[in-house]
Legacy VTK file of the C-alpha trace (Angstrom):
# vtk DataFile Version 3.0
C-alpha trace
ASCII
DATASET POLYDATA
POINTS 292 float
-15.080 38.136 28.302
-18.032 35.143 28.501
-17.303 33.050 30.822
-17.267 28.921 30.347
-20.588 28.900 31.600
-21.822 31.306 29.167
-20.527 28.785 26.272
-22.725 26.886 24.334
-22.838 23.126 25.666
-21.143 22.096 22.502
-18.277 24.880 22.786
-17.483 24.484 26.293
-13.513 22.554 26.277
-12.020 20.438 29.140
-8.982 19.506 29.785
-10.208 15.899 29.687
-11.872 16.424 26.158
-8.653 18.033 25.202
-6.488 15.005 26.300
-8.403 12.743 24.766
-8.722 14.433 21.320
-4.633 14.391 21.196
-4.822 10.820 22.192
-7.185 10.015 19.248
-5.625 12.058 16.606
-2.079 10.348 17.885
-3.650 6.585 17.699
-6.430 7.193 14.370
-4.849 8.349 10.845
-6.127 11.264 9.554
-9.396 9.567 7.128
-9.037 12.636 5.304
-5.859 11.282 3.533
-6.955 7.548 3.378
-7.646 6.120 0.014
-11.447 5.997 0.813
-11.486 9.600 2.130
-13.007 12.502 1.471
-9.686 14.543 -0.157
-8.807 11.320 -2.342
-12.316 10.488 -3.723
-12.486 14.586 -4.396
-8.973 14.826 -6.270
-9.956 11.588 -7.948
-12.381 13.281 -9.831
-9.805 15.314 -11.866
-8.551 14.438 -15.549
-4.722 13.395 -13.577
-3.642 10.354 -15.667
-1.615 10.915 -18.660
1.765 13.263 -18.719
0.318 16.466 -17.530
3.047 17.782 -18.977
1.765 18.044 -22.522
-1.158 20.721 -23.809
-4.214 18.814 -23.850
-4.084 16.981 -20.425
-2.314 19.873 -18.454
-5.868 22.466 -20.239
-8.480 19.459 -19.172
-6.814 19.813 -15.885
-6.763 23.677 -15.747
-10.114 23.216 -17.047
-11.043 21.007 -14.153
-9.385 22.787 -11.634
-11.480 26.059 -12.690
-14.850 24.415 -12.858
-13.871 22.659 -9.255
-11.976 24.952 -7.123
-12.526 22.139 -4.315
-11.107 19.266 -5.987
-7.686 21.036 -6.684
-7.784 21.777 -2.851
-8.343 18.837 -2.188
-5.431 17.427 -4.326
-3.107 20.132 -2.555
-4.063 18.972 0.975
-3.130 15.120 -0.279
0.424 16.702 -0.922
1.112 18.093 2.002
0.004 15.719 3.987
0.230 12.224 2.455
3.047 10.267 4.363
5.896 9.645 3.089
7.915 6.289 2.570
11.106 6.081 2.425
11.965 2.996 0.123
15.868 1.381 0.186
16.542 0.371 -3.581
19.759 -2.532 -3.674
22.235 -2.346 -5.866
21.067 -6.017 -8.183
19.534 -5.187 -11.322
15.707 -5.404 -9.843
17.321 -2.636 -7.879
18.431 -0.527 -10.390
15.476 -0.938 -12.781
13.299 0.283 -9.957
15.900 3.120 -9.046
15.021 4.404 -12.625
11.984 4.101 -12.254
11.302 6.241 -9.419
13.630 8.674 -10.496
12.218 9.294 -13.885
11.467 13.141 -14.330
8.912 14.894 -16.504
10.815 17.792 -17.853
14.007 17.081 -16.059
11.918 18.551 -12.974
8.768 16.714 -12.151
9.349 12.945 -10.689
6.647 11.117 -12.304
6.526 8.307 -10.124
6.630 9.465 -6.467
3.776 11.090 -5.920
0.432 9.589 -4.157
1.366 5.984 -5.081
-0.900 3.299 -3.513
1.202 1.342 -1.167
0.632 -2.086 0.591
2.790 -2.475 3.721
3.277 -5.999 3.711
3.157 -7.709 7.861
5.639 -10.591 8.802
3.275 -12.940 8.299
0.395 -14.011 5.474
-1.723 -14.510 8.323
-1.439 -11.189 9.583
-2.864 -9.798 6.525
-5.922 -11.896 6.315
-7.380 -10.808 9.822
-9.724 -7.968 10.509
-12.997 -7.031 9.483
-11.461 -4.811 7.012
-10.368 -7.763 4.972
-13.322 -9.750 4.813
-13.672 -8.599 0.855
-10.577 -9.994 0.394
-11.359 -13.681 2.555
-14.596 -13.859 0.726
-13.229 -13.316 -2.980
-10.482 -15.894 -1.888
-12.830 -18.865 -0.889
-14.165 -17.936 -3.791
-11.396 -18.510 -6.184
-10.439 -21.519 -4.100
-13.727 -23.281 -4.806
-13.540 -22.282 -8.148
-10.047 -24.161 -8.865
-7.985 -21.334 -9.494
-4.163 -21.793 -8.389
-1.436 -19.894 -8.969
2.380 -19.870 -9.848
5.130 -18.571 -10.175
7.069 -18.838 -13.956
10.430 -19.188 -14.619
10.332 -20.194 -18.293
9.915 -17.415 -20.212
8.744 -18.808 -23.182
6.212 -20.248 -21.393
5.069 -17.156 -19.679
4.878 -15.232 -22.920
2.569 -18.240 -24.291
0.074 -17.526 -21.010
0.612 -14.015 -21.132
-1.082 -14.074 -25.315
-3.889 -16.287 -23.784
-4.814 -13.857 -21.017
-4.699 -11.137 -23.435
-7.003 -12.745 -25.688
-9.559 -13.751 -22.837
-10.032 -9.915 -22.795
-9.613 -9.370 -26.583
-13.110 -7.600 -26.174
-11.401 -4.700 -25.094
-8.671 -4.841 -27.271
-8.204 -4.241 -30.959
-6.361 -6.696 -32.661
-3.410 -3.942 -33.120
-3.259 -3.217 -29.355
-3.549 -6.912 -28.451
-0.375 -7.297 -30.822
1.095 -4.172 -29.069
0.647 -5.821 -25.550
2.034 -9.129 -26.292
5.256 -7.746 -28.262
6.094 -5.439 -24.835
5.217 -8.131 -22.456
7.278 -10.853 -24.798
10.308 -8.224 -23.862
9.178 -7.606 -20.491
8.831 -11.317 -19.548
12.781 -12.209 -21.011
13.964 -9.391 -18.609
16.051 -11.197 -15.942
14.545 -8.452 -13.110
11.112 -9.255 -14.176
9.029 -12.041 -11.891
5.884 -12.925 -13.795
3.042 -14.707 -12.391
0.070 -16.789 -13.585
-3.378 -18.116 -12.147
-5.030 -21.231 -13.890
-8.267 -22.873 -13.783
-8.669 -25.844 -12.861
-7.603 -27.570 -16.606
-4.648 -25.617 -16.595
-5.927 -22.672 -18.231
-4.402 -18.930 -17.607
-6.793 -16.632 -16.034
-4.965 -13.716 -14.804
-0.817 -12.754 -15.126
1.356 -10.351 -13.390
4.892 -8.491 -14.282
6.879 -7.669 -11.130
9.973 -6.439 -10.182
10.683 -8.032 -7.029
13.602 -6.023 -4.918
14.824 -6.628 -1.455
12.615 -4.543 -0.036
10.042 -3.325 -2.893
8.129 -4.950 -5.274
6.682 -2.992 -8.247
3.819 -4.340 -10.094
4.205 -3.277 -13.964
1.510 -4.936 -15.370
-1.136 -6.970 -14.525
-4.383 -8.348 -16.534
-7.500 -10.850 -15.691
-9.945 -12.618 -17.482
-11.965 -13.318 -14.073
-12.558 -11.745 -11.347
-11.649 -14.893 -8.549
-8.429 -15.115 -10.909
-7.823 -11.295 -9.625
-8.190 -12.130 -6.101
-6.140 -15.080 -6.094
-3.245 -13.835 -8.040
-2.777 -10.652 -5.806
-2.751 -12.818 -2.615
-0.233 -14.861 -4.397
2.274 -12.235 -5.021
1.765 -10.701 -1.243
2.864 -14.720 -0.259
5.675 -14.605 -2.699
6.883 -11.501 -1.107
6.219 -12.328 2.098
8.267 -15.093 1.855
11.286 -12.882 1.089
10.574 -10.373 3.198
9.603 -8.002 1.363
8.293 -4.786 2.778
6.000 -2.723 0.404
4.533 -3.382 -2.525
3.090 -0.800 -5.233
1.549 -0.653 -8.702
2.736 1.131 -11.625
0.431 3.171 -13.609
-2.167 6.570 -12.815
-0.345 9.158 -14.300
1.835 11.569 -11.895
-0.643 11.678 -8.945
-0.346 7.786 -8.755
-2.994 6.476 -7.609
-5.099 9.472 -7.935
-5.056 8.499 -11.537
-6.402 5.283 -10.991
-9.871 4.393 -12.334
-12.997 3.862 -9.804
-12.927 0.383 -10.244
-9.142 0.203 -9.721
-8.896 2.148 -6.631
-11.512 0.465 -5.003
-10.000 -2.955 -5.228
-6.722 -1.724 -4.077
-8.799 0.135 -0.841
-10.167 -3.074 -0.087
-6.863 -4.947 -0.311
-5.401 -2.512 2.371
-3.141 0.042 0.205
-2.726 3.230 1.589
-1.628 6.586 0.077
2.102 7.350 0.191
4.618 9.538 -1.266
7.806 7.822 -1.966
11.846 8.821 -1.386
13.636 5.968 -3.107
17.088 5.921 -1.693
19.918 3.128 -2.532
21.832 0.890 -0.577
25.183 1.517 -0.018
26.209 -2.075 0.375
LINES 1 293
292 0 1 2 3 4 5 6 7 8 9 10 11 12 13 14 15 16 17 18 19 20 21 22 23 24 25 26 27 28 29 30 31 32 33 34 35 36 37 38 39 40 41 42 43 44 45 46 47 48 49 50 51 52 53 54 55 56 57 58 59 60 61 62 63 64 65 66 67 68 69 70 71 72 73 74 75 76 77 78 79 80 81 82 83 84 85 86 87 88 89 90 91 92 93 94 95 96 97 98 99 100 101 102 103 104 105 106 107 108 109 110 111 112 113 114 115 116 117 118 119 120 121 122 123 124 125 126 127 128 129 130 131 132 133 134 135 136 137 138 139 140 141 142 143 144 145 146 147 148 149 150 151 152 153 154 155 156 157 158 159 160 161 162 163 164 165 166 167 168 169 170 171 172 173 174 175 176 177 178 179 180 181 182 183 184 185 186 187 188 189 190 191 192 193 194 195 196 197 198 199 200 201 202 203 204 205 206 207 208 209 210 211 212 213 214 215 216 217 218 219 220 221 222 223 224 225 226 227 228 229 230 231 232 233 234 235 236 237 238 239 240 241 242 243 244 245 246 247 248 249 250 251 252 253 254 255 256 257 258 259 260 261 262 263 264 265 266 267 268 269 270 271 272 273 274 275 276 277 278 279 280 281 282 283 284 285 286 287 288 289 290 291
């Protein structure tokens, strides 16, 4: 047997090098299962929004996965080894919409809204989340919306809401037929009369709405169900809006509907990248309610 000597320099191990590999792999998250890492931007790649479950989207993924042996890997490796948060669900009816939610099942079998969700841990305190070089994107974009007039609120009347809600909608009525645009504003008109549901607007400075937000706001989780802009400062703002809102209540995570089984994963480029630079992370999710 070679002795240590007989090692190339790189091989050779100490027990120092040892020691402090442990200590970095104890204080560093793995980047592998970040949102900006190698295994997510991989799996991204794959046809994974949509229900899987019927013909078409489960052969482009088979497809997919044939073509790109690495990128199912890839998607397997997220799986095992994406975190998991467990997420306590009250018993009010923000609660128990959001217990449905997460317990909704593809087939009876599949949960459809666990998996690789993009999740923002939210800190005790607004300030907190500002600091760092890894949110100067999101300081930037805000100055930005701040010199541009752009405030935001919260909305309590709900025909009032639905009236902003039609104008955002039509600000991006280039990407909507006029069908679909009537399609949107019917389900948000519901959506916004829902007692659970918090919705949110950002103005210009004459008053104008920019940007709106459905939530469902629980004790501890805040889902974000839909969510539209007609600018992108109005973007900024409004998400830094909502994380004060629920800081202010104490609210611990906050996540964003939509993607398709693999969550996030689903997401589009564009999508995931403004949610990386806003500091979500990768999760799996075990809702679980409160007793009291």
């Amino acid at each position: 047997m070679p002795n240590d000597r007989a090692l190339p320099r790189r091989a050779r191990r100490t027990p120092l090098a040892d020691n402090r590999e442990i200590a970095r792999s104890e204080t560093q998250p793995d980047r592998r299962i970040r949102y900006d890492g190698p295994w997510a931007s991989a799996a991204s790649t794959l046809p994974l929004e949509g229900y899987l479950t019927r013909p078409r989207p489960f052969a482009r993924l088979m497809t997919a996965g044939v073509r790109r042996p690495s990128r199912v890997a890839a998607l397997i490796q997220l799986l095992l080894k994406i975190p998991r948060v467990r997420l306590v669900l009250s018993q009010s009816p923000a609660g128990q919409v959001l217990d449905e939610y997460f317990n909704r099942r593809s087939l009876g079998i599949l949960p459809m809204n666990r998996f690789c969700r993009g999740t923002l841990l939210l800190p005790r305190d607004h300030s907190d989340y500002l600091r760092g070089r890894h949110r100067q994107a999101l300081r930037t974009n805000l100055r930005r919306a701040a010199r541009a007039g752009i405030q935001c609120e919260s909305m309590t009347d709900a025909g009032r809401a639905a009236a902003d809600v039609y104008q955002v909608l039509r600000c991006r009525q280039d990407s909507l037929t006029e069908p679909e645009l009537r399609d949107w504003v019917s389900n948000l008109r519901q959506a916004v009369a829902r007692s659970e549901m918090t919705i949110a607007i950002a103005r210009d400075g004459h008053g104008r709405p920019l940007a709106m937000a459905a939530t469902t706001v629980d004790d501890m989780v805040c889902l974000i169900n839909q969510g539209f802009a007609a600018t992108h400062e109005a973007r900024w703002a409004l998400h830094d809006h909502i994380v004060q809102m629920l800081i202010a209540r104490r609210v611990r995570y906050l996540l964003a509907d939509g993607g398709g089984p693999f969550g996030a994963l689903g997401f589009t480029s564009n999508v995931r990248h403004f949610q990386h630079l806003l500091g979500y992370e990768l999760c799996h999710v075990i809702p679980v309610v409160s007793v009291e």
